[in-house]
C-alpha positions in Angstrom: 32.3 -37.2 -20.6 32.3 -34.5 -23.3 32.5 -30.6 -22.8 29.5 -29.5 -21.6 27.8 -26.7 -23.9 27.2 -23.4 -21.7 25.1 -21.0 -23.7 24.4 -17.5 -23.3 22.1 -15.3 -24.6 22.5 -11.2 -25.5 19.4 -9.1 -26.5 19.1 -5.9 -27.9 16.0 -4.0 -28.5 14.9 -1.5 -31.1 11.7 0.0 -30.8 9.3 1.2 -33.8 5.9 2.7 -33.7 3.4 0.2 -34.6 0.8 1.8 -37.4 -0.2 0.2 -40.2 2.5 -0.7 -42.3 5.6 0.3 -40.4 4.5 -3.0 -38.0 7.6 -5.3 -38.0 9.5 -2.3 -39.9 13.0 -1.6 -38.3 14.1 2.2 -38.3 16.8 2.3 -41.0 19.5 3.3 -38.3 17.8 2.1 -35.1 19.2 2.9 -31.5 19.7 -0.6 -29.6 19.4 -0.7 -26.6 20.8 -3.6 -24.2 19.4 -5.1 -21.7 20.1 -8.3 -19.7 16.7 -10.6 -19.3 16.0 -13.3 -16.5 14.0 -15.2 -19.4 14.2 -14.9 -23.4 11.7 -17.8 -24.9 10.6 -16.1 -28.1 10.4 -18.4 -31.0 9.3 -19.2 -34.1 6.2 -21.0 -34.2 4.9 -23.3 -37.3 1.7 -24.7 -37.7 1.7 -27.9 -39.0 -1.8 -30.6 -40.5 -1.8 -33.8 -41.0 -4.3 -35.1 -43.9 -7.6 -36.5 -42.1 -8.6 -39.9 -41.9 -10.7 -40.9 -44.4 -12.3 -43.7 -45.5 -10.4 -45.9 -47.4 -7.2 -44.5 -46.6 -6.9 -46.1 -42.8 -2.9 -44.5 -42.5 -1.9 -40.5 -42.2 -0.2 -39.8 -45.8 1.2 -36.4 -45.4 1.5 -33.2 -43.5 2.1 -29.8 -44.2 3.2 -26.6 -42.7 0.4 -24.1 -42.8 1.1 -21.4 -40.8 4.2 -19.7 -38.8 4.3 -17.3 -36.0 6.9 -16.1 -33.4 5.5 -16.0 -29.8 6.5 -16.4 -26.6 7.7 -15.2 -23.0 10.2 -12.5 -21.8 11.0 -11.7 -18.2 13.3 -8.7 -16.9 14.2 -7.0 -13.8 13.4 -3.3 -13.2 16.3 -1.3 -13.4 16.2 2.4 -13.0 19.9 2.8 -15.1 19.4 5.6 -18.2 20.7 4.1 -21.4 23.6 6.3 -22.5 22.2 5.4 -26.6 18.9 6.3 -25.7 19.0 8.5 -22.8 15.9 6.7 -21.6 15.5 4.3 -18.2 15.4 0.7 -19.3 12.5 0.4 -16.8 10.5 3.1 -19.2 11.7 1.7 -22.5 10.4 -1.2 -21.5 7.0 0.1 -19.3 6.2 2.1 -22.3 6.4 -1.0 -25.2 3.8 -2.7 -22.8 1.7 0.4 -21.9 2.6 3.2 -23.9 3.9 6.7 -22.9 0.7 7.7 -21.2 0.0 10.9 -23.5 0.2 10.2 -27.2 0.5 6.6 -27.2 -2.1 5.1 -24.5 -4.0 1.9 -23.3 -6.9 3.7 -24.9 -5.5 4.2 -28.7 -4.2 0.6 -28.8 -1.4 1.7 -31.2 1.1 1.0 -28.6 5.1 0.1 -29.8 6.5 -2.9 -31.4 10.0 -3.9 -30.9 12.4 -6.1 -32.9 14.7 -7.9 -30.8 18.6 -9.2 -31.8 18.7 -12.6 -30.1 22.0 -13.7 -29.7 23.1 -17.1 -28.3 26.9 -18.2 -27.6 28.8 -21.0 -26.2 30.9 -21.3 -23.3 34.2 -20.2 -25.8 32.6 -17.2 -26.2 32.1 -18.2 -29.7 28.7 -17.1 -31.7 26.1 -20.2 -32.6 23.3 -18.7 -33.2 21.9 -15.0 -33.9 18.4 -13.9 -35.2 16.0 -11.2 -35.1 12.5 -11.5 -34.0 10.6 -8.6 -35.7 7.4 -6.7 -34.8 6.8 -8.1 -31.2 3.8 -6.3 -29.8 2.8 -7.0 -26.1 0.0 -9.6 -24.9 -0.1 -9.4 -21.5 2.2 -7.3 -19.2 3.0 -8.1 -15.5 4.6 -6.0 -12.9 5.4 -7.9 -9.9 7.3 -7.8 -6.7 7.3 -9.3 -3.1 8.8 -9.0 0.4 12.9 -9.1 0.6 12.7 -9.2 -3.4 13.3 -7.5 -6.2 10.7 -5.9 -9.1 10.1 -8.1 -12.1 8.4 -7.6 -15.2 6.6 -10.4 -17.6 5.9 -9.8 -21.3 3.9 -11.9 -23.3 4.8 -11.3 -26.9 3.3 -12.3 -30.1 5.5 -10.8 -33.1 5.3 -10.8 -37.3 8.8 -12.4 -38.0 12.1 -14.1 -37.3 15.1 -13.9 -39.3 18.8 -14.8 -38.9 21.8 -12.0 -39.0 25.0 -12.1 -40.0 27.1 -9.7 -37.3 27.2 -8.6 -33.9 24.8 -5.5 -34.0 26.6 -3.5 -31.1 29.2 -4.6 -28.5 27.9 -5.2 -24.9 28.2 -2.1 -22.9 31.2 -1.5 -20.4 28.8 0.2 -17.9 27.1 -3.1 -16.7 28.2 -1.6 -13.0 25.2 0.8 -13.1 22.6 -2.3 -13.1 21.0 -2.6 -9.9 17.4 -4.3 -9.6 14.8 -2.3 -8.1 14.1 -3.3 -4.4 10.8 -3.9 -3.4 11.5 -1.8 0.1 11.7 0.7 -1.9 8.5 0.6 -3.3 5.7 2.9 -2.1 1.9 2.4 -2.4 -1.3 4.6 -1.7 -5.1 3.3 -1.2 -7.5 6.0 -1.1 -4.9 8.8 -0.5 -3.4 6.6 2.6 -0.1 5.0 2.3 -0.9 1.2 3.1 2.6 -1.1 3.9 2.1 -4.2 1.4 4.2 -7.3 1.1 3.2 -7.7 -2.2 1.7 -6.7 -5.3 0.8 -7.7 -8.7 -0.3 -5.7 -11.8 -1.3 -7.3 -14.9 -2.7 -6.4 -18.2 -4.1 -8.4 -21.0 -4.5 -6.9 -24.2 -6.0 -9.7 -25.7 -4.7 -9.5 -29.0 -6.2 -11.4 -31.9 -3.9 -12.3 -34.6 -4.8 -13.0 -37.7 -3.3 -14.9 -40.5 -5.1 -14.3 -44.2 -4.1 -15.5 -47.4 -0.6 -15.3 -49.2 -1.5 -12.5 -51.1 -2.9 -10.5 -48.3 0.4 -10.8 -46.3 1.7 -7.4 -47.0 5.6 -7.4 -46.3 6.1 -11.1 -46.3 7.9 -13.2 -48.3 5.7 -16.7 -47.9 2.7 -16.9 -47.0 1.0 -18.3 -43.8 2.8 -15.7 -41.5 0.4 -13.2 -39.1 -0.8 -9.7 -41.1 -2.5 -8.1 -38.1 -2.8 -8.2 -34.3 -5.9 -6.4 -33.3 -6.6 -6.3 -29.9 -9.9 -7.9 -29.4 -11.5 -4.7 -27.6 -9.3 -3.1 -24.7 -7.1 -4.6 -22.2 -8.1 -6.0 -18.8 -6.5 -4.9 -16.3 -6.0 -5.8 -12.6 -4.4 -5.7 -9.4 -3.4 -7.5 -6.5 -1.9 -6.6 -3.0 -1.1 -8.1 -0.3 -1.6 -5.8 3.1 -1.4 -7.1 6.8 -4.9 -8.0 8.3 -4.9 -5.1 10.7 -8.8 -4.3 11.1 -12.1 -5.3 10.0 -12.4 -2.5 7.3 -12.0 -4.4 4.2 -14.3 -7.8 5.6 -16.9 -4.6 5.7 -16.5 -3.8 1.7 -16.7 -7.8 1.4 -19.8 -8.0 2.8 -21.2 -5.1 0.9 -23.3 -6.3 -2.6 -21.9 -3.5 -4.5 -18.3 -2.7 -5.6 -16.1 -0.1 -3.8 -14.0 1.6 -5.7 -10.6 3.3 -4.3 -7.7 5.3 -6.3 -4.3 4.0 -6.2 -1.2 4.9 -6.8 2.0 1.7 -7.0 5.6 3.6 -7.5 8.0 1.7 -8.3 11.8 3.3 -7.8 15.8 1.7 -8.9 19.5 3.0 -8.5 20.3 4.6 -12.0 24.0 5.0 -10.5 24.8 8.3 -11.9 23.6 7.5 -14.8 20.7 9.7 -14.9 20.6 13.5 -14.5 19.5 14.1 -11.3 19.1 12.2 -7.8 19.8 8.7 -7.0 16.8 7.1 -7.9 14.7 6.9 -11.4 10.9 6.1 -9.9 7.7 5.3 -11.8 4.1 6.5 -10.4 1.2 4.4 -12.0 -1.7 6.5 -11.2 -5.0 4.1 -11.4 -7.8 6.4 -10.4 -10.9 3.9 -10.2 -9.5 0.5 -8.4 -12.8 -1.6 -8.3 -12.5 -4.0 -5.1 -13.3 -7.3 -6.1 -11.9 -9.8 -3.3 -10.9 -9.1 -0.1 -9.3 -12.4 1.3 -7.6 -13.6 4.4 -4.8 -15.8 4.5 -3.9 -17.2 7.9 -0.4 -18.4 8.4 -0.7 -20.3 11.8 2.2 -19.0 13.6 2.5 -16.1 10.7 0.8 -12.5 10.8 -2.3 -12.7 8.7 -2.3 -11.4 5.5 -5.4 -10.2 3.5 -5.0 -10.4 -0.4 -6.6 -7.5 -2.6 -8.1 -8.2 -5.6 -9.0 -5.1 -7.7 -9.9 -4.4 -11.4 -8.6 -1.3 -12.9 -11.4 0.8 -14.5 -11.0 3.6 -17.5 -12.1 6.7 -15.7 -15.3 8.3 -16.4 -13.1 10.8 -18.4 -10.4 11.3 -21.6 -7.8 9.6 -18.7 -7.3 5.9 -19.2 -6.8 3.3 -16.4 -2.9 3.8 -15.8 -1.5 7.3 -16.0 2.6 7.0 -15.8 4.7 9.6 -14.6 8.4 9.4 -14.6 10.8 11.3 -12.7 14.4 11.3 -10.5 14.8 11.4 -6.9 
């Protein structure tokens, strides 16, 4: 039996504002910024035809590649460690891709950050296969997870512009890998109406619902063949909900089921991880994602037999009848 291959993979991000032309544009000296995913599956996508079947012709004759796209999945863990490059979180670097900075750069404006990423894949010598950079990846759908005994997780749905290969190593890996340590879902704290309510878990999803669209050659600013994506409008604001999982302790939320109109309750999930020493202050860098209209949708019950019963929340996450949008971020140390 032959060697086995064992392949890993090294990302580094560089993030670029996303405006009309400078989509898919890397800065001329970007910062990277390392950070060590559970899942990479970005890839170049083609889109290939196959000549119809028409009469008198009763076999397939050709096919041809029409169009090209890079798309796919990323997943991370939450870590509250400040990049020394950067001098940013990788939590926020990341948070803020997804949802912006919360000020300049909202949910609302919709001209969020793209980022290219170096992907780089090597064997089990150590030795470099394969190393390419996926440009202009905007953010579909972001998901913010975690659960009882567990860690905090984010999802990224990506759709991006272009992939190329690269020649070098951009940077080497850091030394201060120590400093890593996932944010703990004990640690996280969450508010319902002003009142701190224990959960064993939550979920918090957005969907931008970006459209993209592909024109002809000679529209495709920036590319060198046609067929690739020119623009990824968002179809008209991102959905955005939330789920939480409390203990079935009373009968107050089978009242708001009952009810034919739609309670609404603020909420505040803060998320918190270990920056160790890294940052400037405290132990702890911590996230607060302010959502000041929480719409309650679905208030379930989930019975366990010999378990506690739980009662899933279902909420959708409403712009304020204000300049606010739906998620106000505020970053800090503790």
């Amino acid at each position: 039996m032959g060697e086995v291959l064992v392949q890993h993979g090294y990302q580094y991000w560089s993030f670029e504002t996303g405006s009309g032309s400078a989509w898919g544009t890397e800065a001329s000296s970007p910062v990277l910024v390392h950070h060590p995913v559970i899942k990479y599956d970005v890839k170049q996508l083609r889109e290939v035809k196959r000549n119809r079947r028409l009469i008198g012709i009763g076999q397939q004759a050709h096919s041809q590649a029409v169009g090209k796209s890079v798309a796919g999945s990323i997943d991370l863990p939450w870590y509250g460690s400040v990049d020394a490059g950067t001098t940013v979180a990788l939590a926020k670097s990341m948070m803020e891709w997804a949802l912006g900075d919360g000020s300049t750069v909202t949910l609302e404006t919709g001209d969020r950050p793209s980022a290219t990423v170096y992907n780089i894949v090597r064997d089990g010598g150590n030795t470099q296969i394969s190393s390419r950079k996926d440009s202009g990846l905007r953010v579909n759908k972001f998901t913010l997870k975690g659960q009882e005994d567990g860690y905090i997780e984010m999802s990224f749905d990506v759709i991006g512009k272009a992939q190329v290969s690269f020649s070098s190593t951009p940077d080497a890996l850091p030394a201060d890998r120590y400093e890593l340590n996932e944010a703990l879902f004990i640690d996280t704290i969450f508010t319902l109406g002003g009142s701190a309510l224990p959960i064993s878990s939550f979920e918090l999803s957005v969907d931008f619902g970006l459209k993209p669209r592909r024109l002809t050659a000679s529209a495709a600013a920036g590319l060198t063949t046609g067929g690739g994506i020119t623009n990824l409008p968002a179809a008209a604001g991102p959905i955005t909900e939330l789920t939480v999982v409390p203990l079935k302790t009373a009968s107050t939320y089978d009242a708001y089921q009952r009810l034919l109109g739609v309670t609404e309750l603020a909420a505040v999930l803060s998320v918190q991880g270990r920056h160790g020493g890294s940052g400037a202050s405290g132990d702890y860098t911590k996230c607060s994602l302010a959502m000041a209209r929480c719409a309650l949708e679905n208030a379930d019950e989930v019975f366990g037999g010999d378990d506690i019963a739980n009662q899933p929340l279902k909420f959708a996450v409403l712009k304020p009848q204000s300049s606010a949008v739906q998620i106000v971020p505020t970053w800090s140390e503790v």
